[in-house]
C-alpha positions in Angstrom: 3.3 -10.6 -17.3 3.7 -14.5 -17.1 7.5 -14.3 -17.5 7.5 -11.4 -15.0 5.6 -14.0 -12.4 7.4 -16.9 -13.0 10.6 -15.1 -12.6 8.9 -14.0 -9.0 8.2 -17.3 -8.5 11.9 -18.0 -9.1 13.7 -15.6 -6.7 11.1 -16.6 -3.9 12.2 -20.4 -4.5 16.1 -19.4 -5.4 16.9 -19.3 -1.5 15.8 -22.8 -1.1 16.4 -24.3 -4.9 18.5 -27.0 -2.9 15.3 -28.2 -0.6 13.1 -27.7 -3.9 15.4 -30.1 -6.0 15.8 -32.9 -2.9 11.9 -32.5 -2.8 11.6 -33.0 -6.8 14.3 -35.9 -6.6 12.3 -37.3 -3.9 9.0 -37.4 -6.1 11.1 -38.8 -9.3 11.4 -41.4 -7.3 7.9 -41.9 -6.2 6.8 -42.4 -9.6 9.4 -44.6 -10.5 8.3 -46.9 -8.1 4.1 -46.1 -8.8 5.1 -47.3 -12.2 7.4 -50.2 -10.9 5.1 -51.7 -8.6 2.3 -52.5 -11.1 4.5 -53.9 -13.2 5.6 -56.2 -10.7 1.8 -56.9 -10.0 1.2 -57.8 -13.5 4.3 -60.8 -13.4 3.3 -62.2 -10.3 -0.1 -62.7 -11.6 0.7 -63.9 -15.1 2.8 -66.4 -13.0 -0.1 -67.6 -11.5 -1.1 -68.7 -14.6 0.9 -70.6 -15.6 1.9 -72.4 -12.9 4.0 -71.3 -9.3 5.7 -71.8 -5.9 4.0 -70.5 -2.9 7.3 -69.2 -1.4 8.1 -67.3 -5.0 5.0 -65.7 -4.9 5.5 -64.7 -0.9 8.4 -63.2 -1.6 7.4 -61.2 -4.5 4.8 -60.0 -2.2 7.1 -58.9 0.5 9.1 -57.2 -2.3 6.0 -55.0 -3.0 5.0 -54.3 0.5 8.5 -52.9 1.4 8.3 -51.4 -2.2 5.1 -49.4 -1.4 6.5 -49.0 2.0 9.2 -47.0 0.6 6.8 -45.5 -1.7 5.0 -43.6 0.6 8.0 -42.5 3.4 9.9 -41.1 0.1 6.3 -39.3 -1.2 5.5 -38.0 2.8 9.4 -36.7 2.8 8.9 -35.1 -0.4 5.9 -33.5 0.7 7.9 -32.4 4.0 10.6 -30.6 2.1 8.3 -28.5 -0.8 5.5 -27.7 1.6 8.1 -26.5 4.3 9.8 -24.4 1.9 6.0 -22.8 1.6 6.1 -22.6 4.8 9.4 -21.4 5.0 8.6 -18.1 2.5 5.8 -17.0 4.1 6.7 -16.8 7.9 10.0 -15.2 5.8 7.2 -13.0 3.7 5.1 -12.0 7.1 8.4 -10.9 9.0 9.5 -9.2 5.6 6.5 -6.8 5.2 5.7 -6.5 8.7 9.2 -4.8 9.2 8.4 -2.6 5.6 5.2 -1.5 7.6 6.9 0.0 10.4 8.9 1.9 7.9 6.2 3.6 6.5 5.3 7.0 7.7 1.9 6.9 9.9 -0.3 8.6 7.7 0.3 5.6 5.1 -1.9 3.0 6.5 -4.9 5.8 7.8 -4.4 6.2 3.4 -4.3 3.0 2.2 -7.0 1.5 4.9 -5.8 -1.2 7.4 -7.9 -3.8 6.1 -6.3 -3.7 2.7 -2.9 -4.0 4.7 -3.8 -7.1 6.4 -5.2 -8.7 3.9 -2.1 -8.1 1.7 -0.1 -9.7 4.8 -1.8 -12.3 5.9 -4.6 -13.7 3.0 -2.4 -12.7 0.1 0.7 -14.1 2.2 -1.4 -17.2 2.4 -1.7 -17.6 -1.3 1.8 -17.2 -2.0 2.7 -20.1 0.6 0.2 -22.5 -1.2 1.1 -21.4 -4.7 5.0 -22.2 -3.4 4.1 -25.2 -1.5 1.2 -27.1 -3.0 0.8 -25.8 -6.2 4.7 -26.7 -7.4 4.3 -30.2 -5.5 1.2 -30.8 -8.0 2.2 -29.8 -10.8 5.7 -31.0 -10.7 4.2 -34.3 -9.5 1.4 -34.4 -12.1 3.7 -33.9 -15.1 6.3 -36.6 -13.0 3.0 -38.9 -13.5 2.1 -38.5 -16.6 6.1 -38.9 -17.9 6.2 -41.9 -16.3 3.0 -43.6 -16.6 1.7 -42.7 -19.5 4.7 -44.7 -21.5 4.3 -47.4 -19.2 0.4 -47.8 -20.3 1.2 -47.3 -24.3 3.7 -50.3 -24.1 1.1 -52.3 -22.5 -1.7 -51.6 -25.1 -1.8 -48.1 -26.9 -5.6 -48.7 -27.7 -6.5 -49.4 -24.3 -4.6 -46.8 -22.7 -5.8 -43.7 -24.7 -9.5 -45.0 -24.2 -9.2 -45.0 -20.6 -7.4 -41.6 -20.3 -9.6 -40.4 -23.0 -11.8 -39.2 -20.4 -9.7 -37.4 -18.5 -9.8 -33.9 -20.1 -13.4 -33.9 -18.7 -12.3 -34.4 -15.4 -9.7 -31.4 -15.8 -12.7 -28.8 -17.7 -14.8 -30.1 -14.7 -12.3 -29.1 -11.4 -11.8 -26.2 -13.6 -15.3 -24.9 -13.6 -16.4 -26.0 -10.5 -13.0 -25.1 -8.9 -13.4 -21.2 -9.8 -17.1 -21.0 -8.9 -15.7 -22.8 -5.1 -12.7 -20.1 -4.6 -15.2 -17.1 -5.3 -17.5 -19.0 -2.7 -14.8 -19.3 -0.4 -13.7 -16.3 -1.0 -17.6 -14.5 -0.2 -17.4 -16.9 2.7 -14.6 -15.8 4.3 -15.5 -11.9 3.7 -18.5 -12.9 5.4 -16.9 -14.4 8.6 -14.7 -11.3 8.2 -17.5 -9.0 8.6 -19.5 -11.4 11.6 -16.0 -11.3 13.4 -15.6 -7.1 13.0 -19.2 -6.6 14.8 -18.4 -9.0 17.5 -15.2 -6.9 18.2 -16.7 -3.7 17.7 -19.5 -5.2 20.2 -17.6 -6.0 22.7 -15.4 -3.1 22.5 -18.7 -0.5 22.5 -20.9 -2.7 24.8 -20.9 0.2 27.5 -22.4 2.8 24.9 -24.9 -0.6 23.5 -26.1 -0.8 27.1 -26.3 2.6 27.8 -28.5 3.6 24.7 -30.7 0.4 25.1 -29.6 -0.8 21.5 -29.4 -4.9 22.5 -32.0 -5.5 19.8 -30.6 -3.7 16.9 -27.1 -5.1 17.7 -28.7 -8.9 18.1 -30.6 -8.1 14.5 -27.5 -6.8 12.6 -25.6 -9.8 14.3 -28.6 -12.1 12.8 -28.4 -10.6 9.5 -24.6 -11.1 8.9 -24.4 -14.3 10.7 -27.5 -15.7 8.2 -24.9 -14.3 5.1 -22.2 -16.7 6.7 -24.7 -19.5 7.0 -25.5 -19.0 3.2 -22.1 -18.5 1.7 -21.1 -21.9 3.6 -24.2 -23.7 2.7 -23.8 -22.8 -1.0 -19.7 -23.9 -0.7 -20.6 -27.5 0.5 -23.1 -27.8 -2.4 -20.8 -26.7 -4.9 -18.4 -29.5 -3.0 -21.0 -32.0 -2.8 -21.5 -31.9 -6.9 -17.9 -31.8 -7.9 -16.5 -34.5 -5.8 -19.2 -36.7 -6.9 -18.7 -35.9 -10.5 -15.1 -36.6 -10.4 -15.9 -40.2 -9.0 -18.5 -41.0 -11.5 -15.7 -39.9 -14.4 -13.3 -42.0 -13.3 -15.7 -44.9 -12.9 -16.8 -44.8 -16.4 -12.9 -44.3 -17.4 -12.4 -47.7 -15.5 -15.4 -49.4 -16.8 -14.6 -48.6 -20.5 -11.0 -49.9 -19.6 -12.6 -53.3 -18.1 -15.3 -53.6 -21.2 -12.5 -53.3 -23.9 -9.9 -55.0 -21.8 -12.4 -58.0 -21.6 -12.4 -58.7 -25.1 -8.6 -57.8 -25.5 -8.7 -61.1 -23.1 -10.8 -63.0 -25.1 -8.9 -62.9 -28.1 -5.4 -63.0 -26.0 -3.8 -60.1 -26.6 -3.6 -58.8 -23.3 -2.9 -60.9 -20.4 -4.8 -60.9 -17.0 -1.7 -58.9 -15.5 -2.1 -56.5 -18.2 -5.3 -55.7 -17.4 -4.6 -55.5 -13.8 -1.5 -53.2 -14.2 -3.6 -50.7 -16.4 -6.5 -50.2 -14.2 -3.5 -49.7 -11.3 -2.0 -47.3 -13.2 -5.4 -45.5 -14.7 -6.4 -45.5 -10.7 -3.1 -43.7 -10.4 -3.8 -41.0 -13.0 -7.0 -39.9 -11.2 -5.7 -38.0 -8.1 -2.8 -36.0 -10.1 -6.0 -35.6 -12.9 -8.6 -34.1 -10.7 -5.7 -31.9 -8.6 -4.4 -30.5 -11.4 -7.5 -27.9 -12.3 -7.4 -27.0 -8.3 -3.6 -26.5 -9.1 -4.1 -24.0 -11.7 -6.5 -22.2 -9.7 -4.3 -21.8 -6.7 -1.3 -20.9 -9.1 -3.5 -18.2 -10.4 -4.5 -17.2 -7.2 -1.2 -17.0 -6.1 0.7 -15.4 -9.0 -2.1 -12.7 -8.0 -1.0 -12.5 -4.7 2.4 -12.6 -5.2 1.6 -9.4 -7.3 -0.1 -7.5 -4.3 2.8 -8.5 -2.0 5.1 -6.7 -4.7 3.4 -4.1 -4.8 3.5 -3.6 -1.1 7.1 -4.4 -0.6 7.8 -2.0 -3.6 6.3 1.4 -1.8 8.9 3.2 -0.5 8.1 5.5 2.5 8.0 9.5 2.6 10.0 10.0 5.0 13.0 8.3 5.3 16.3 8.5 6.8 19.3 10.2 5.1 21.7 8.0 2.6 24.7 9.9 5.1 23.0 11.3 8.4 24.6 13.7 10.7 25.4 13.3 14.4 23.0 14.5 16.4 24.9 17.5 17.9 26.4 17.3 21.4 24.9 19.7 24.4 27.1 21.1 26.8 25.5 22.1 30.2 21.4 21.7 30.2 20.4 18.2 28.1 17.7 20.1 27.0 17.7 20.3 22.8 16.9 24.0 21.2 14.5 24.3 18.7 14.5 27.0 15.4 11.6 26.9 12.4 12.6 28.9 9.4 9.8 29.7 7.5 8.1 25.9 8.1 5.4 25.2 5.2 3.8 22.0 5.4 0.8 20.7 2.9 -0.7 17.4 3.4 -0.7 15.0 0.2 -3.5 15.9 -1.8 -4.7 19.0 0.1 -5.8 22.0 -1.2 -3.7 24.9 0.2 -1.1 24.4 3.0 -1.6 23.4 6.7 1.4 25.6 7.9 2.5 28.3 6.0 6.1 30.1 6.6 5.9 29.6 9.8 9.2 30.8 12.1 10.2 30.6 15.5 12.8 29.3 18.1 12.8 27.5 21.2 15.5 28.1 23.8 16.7 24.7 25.5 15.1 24.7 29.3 12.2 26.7 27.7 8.5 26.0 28.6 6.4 27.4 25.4 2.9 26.8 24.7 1.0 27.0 21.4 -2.4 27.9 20.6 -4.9 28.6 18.4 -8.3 27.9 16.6 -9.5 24.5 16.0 -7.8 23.5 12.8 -5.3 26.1 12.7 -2.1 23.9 12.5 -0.9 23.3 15.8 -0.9 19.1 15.5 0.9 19.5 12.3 3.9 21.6 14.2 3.7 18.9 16.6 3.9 16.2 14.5 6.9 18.0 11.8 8.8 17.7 15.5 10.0 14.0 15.0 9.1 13.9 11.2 5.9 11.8 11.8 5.0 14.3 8.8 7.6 15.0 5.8 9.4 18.6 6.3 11.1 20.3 3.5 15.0 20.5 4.0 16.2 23.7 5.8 13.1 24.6 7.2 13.7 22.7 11.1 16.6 22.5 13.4 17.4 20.9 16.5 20.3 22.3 17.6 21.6 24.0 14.8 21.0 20.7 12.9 18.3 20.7 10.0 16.3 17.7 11.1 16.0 16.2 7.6 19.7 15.4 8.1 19.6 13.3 10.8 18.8 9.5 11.1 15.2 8.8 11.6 16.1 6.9 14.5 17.9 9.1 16.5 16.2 12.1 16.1 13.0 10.5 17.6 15.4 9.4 20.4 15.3 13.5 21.1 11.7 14.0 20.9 8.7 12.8 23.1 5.6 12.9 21.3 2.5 12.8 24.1 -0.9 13.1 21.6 -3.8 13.7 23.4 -5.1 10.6 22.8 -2.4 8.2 23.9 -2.7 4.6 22.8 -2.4 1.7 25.3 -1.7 -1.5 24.9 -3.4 -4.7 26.3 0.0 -5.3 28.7 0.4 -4.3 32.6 0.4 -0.5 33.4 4.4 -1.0 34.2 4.7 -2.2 30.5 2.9 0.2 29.4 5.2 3.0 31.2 8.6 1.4 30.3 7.3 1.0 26.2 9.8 3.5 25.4 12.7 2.2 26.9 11.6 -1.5 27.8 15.1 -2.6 29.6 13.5 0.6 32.3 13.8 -1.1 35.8 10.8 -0.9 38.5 12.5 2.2 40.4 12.3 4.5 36.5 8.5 3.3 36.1 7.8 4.6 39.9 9.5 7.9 39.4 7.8 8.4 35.7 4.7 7.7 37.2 5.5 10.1 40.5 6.0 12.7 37.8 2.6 12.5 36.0 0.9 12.2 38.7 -0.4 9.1 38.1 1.3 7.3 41.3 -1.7 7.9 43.6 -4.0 6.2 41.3 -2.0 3.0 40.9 -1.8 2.7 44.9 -5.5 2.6 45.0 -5.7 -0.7 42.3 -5.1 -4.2 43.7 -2.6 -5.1 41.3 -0.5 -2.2 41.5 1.7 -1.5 38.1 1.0 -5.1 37.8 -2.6 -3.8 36.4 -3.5 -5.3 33.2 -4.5 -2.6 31.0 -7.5 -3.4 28.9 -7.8 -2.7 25.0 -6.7 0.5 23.8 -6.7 1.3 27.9 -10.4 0.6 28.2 -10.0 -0.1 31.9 -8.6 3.3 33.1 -10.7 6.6 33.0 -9.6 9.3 30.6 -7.1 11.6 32.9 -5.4 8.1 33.7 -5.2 6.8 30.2 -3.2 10.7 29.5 -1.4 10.7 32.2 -0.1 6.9 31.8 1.1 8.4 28.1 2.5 11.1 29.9 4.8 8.9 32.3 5.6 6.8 29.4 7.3 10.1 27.3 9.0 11.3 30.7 10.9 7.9 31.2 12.3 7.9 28.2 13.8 11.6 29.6 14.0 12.9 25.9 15.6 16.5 25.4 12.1 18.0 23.9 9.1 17.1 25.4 5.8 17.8 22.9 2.9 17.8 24.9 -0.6 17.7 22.3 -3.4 18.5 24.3 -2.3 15.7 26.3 -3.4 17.5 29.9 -7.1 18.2 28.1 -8.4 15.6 30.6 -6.7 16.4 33.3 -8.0 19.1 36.1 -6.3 22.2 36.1 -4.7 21.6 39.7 -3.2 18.8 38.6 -2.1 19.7 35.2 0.3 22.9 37.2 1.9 20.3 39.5 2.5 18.4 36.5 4.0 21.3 34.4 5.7 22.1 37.8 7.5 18.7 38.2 8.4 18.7 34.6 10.1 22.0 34.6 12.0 21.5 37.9 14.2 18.7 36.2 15.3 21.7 33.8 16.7 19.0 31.5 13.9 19.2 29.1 12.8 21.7 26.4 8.6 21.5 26.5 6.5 22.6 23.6 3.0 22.1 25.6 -0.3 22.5 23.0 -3.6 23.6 24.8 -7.1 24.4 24.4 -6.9 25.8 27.6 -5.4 29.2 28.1 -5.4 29.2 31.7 -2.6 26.8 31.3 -0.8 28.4 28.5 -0.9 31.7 30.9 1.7 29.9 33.0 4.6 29.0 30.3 7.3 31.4 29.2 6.1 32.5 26.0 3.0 32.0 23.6 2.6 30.9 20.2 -0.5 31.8 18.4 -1.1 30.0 15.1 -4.2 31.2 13.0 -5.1 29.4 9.5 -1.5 27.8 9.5 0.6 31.1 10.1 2.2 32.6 13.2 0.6 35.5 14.2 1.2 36.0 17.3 4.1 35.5 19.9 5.1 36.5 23.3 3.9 36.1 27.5 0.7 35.9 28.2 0.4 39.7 29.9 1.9 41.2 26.6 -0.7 39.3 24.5 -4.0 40.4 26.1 -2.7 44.1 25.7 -2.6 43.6 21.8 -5.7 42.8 19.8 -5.8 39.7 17.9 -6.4 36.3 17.8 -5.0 35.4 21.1 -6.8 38.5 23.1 -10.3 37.1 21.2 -9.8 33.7 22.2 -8.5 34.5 25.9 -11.9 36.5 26.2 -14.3 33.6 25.0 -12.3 30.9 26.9 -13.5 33.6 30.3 -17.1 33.9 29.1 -17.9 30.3 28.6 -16.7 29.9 32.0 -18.5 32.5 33.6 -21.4 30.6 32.2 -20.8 27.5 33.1 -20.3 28.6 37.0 -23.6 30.9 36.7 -25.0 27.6 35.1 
């Protein structure tokens, strides 16, 4: 599993090996000069010793300063080029699984659960940039260190040096320890946050219904309760800081007063000059940052190889439904634009359901043809609408457009020939005009109008002060319920797609208004409409009737020829009149 991550590791970094290898060049040469400089330190002040020139001694000053000058432009350009390349992969990372998300048939993420998703792309995405950035900086610079120094402090005085490094190893099993006890901290910290930031959206987003129900109190204590879990999680983070950082500093102290208390007599007896001494507490000062970093190094490179997993493992599903390896055209119309429509015996089961949603199922559609299906709640008729444009997989030879199995065709394109209007259409937080021209978002004002003329929707926009310049709250939050539809609706007719699949998407709409819509639709005679309804009334007005029952056809034909036969669609026809009758006696 190691070699598998490492070789990860190595394709993420291949792209940019040339950046990663100026970056390590650039650090070589930091620690050249870390280990240089004290050198340097030490002769200038054994000179002092034994006698020296101010002017020697200024310049070998100056030498340093533009020494360390160097020093630290060469160590903040190395730092430039390996945490850019972090930075690099992930925006690189985000774009890449964003774009393998919209690849994904819709029923993926409902599955897998939209948190899981975005904390796959964003926190996991996160780890990988620090485990590429920071966590190859560190180490590469910590073993750098070590190389360098380390052979620079045995030559001075082997003794000395292993005592004052002898300490070290405690410095790494501390970061270690504590460092694992802070991520999981972190981690509960920023779950916590998490959940604090989900009520405040789901707050604001619900606060008609708080208001309305008088539930203020219970939405102020649950906000208490999660906000005092945040409080605590951060509280017991900066403790946990509080003691390491501490540690670390006391560590080191007693590394550099060991060094001074054996150094001293080294002195004493003369074996190790003053500049000795000096350069070895400079370069056991040195050793204490790459020291201490490197246990939060292995964490994060743990953390990250993890991560890097996860991201794999997203990037590595492949979606249902996906295009053909060599589509056909989509076939060309002569006359009406409108597309035809044939299923042949369309069975359709739901991963990991028990028996099948549709079940040989087989019909045709005549291009220019209005047809409505109905049916019990549950019976199938979503499904059908949905098997349309493939938003759910269909078995091969089972649905045609135009003669054309649709399993044949690119993904693309064959939603090009199908408007899909669910009966709850989503809005986005944009203008209503934005919102109309989604489809086709090159659409000019003039197509927006005449969608909106169409769905009936154009009255209501004259009476808002902004026009189609109206921003449209969250998820259409702003406009009332036959709005929010008919603003879907408008969207699907600009886009002037041969089929037109309305789902329930005139529900809230009033009957008067729903005909005139139908009415307008069908006078363009350019588009084939598969309308599903509740409400019978409407469904009395198209062509022909479809009745699905338990995922099967079991009923076709007009509205006048169905009432006469019994079955499903004369039963429902007769309860859709007698709830009525109640309501107006009620």
């Amino acid at each position: 599993m190691a070699a598998i991550r490492f070789g990860l590791i190595l394709r993420y970094l291949r792209p940019y090996r040339r950046t990663v290898l100026l970056g390590v060049a650039a650090l070589v040469v930091v620690n050249v000069l870390s280990v240089t400089i004290p050198l340097m330190v030490r002769a200038v002040i054994d000179d002092l010793q034994d006698g020296f020139t101010y002017g020697a001694v200024l310049r070998m000053a100056g030498v340093i300063v533009v020494l360390a000058t160097l020093m630290g432009g060469v160590r903040l350009l190395s730092r430039m080029l390996v945490f850019g390349v972090g930075r690099q992969v992930e925006a690189q990372l985000k774009q890449k699984i964003f774009d393998h998300m919209l690849r994904q048939e819709p029923g993926w993420v409902q599955s897998t659960g939209s948190g899981e998703v975005i904390s796959r792309a964003t926190s996991d995405v996160e780890n990988v940039r620090r485990l590429l950035g920071f966590a190859v900086l560190s180490l590469t610079n910590t073993v750098l260190a070590y190389a360098l120094t380390l052979p620079a402090m045995l030559a001075i005085d082997p003794l000395l040096s292993l005592a004052a490094v002898g300490l070290y190893p405690l410095m790494l099993i501390t970061v270690r320890l504590f460092g694992g006890r802070m991520m999981r901290q972190q981690r509960r910290q920023q779950e916590a946050l998490g959940e604090l930031s989900d009520l405040i959206q789901e707050d604001l987003s619900g606060i008609s219904a708080i208001k309305i129900y008088g539930q203020e109190r219970t939405e102020r204590d649950a906000f208490e309760r999660r906000n005092k879990r945040y409080r605590d999680d951060a509280l017991q983070l900066a403790r946990t800081r509080s003691t390491l950082f501490p540690l670390l500093e006391g560590i080191s102290s007693v590394s550099l007063l060991l060094l001074l208390a054996l150094g001293s007599g080294q002195l004493e007896s003369g074996r190790l000059s003053i500049g000795d001494l000096v350069a070895l507490i400079l370069y056991v000062e040195r050793l204490v940052f790459p020291t201490a970093l490197l246990g939060f190094t292995l964490n994060t490179f743990q953390t990250g190889q993890v991560s890097l997993e996860r991201v794999e493992e997203l990037l590595r599903r492949r979606p249902r439904i996906q295009s053909p390896a060599a589509p056909r055209p989509i076939p060309r119309r002569t006359g009406s634009q409108a597309a035809g429509i044939e299923a042949r015996g369309l069975t359709l089961r739901y991963p990991d359901a028990e028996r099948n949603t549709l079940e040989d199922v087989s019909f045709s559609l005549n291009p220019g043809e209005l047809v409505a299906v109905v049916g019990p709640v549950g019976c199938g008729k979503t499904t059908l609408a949905r098997a349309l444009g493939r938003m759910v997989e269909v078995p091969q030879g089972q649905l045609y457009l135009d003669g054309t199995d649709i399993t044949e065709l690119e993904l693309e394109r064959l939603r090009q020939q199908v408007a899909l209007v669910p009966q709850e259409g989503y809005l986005f937080t944009a203008t209503l005009a934005d919102n109309l021209r989604y489809g086709d978002p090159e659409a000019d004002q003039t197509r927006v109008e005449q969608a909106a003329e169409q769905a009936r929707l154009a009255a209501d926009v004259r009476g808002f002060p902004d026009r189609y310049k109206t921003l449209v709250g969250e998820r259409g939050i702003t406009l009332s319920g036959g709005q929010r539809q008919r603003t879907a609706l408008g969207r699907a007719l600009l886009v002037q797609a041969p089929l037109l699949v309305l789902d329930d998407a005139l529900a809230s709409v009033d009957n008067n208004t729903a005909a005139e819509i139908l009415s307008s639709i069908r006078a363009q005679q350019d588009r084939t409409i598969l309308m599903i309804s509740h409400q019978l009334s409407a469904a009395a007005a198209c062509d022909r009737i479809l009745v699905l029952d338990e995922g099967r056809l079991v009923q076709q034909g007009h509205h006048s020829a169905l009432l006469e036969q019994p079955g499903t669609y004369r039963r429902l026809w007769e309860r859709e009149q007698a709830e009525e009758q109640l309501s107006q006696v009620a």
